[in-house]
C-alpha positions, 0 to 999 in steps of 0.5 A: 283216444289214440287213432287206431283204436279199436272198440270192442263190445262184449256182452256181459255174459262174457265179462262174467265169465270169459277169457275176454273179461278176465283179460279186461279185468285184469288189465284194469286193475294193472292200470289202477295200480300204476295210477295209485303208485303214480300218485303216491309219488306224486303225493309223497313229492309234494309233502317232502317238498313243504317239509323242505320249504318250512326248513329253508325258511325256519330252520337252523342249519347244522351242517348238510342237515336243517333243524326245524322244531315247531309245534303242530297238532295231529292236523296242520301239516295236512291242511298245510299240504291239503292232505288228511293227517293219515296220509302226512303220518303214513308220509312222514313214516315212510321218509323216517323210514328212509332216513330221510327226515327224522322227528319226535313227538316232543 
């Protein structure tokens, strides 16, 4: 805690249904969603930065871009990044999205 903090009880008939609580909760929730967005960040770095490194090491230069063709199941790059397969799927979505890398399923 920072000095100068100030602690304030409130009673739980004032969480339900107070001014007080709907500021607490609305708060909250503002901080879980910039954590959530700090961590998707986070997330989505280091998955591009895997990418990047498997394409440096193994990838055919063409130009400014890398081809890097391998075979994975649905599974390894997960456990390659210690995420789950959705979150590398949503990922690699999104950067196709952003044209920043592209791929096929052949």
């Amino acid at each position: 805690m920072e000095e100068g903090a100030l602690i304030q009880k409130i009673k739980s008939k004032e969480f339900r249904g107070g001014e007080r609580g709907v500021q607490l909760h609305d708060k909250l929730y503002s901080r879980s969603l910039e954590t959530t967005f700090r961590l998707e960040r986070m997330n989505l770095g280091r998955i591009k930065f895997s990418l990047f490194e498997l394409a440096k090491k193994h990838g055919k230069s063409f130009g400014d871009e890398k081809l890097l063709k391998f075979n994975l199941t649905a599974g390894e790059p997960g456990m390659m990044t210690d995420f789950s397969r959705q979150k590398v799927t949503k990922t690699r979505s999104t950067l196709k999205k952003k044209g920043v890398i592209t791929y096929s399923r052949n």
